[in-house]
C-alpha positions as protocol buffer text, in pm:
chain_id: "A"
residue {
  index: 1
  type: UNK
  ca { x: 60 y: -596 z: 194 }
}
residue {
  index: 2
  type: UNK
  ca { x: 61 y: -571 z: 575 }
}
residue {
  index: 3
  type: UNK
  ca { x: -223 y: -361 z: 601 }
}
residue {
  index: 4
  type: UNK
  ca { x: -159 y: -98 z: 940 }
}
residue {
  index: 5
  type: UNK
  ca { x: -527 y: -79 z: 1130 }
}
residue {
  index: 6
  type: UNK
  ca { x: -507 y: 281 z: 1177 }
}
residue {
  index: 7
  type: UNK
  ca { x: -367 y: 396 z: 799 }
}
residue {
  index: 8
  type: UNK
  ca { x: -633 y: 137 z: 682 }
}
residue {
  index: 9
  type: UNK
  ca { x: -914 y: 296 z: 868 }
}
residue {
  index: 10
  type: UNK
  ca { x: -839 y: 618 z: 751 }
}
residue {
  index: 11
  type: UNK
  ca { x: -780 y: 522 z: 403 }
}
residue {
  index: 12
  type: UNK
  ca { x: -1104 y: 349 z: 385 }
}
residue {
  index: 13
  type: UNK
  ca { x: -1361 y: 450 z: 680 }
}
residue {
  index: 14
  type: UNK
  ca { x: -1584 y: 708 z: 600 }
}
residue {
  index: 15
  type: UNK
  ca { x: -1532 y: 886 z: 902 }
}
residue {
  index: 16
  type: UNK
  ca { x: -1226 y: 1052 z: 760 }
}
residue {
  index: 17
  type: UNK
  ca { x: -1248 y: 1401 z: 600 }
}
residue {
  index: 18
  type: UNK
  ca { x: -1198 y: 1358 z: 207 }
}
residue {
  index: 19
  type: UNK
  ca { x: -829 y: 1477 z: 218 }
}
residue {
  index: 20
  type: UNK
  ca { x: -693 y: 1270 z: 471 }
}
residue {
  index: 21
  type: UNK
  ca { x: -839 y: 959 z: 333 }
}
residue {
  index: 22
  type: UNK
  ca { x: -723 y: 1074 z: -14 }
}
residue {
  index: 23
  type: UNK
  ca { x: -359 y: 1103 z: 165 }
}
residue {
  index: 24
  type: UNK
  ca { x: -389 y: 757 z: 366 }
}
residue {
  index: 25
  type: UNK
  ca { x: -466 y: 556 z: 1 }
}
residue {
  index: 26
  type: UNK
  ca { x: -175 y: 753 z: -135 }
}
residue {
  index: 27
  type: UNK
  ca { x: 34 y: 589 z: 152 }
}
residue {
  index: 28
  type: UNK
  ca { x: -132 y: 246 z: 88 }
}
residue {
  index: 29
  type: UNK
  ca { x: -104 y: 215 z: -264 }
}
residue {
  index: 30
  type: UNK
  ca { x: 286 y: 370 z: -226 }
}
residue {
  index: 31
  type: UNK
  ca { x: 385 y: 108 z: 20 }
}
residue {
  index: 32
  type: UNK
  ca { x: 217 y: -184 z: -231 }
}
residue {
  index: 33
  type: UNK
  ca { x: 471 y: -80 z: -484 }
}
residue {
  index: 34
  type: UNK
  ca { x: 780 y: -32 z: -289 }
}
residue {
  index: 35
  type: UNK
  ca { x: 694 y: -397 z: -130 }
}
residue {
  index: 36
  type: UNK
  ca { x: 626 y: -525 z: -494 }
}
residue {
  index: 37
  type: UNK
  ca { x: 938 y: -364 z: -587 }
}
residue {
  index: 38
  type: UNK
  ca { x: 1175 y: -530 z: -308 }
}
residue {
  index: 39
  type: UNK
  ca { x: 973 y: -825 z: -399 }
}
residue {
  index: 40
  type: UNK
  ca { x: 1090 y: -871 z: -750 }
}
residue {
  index: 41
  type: UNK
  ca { x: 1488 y: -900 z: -663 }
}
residue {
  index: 42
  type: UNK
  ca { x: 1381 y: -1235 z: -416 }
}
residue {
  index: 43
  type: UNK
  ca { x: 1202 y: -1402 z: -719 }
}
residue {
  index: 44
  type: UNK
  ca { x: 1453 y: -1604 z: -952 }
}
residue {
  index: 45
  type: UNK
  ca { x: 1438 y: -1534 z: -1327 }
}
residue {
  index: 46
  type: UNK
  ca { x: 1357 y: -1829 z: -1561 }
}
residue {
  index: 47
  type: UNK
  ca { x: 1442 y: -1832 z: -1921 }
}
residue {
  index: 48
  type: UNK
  ca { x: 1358 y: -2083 z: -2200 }
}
């Protein structure tokens, strides 16, 4: 995933208060899917 410095920094710095880094990995771990997701109709399908 293209990781943004700022969501990425308060997702994982410890600077953050609890909520808003609880929030940020939310936004992280959402965007993973979605990319996985628009990932999987660019990957051909094999079958035996």
């Amino acid at each position: 995933m293209n990781r943004i410095p700022a969501l990425w920094a308060a997702a994982y710095g410890s600077q953050s208060p609890r909520l808003r880094r609880f929030l940020a990995r939310r936004v992280v771990h959402l965007g993973a899917f979605v990319r996985a997701l628009a990932l999987t109709d660019h990957r051909p399908f094999t079958s035996l």
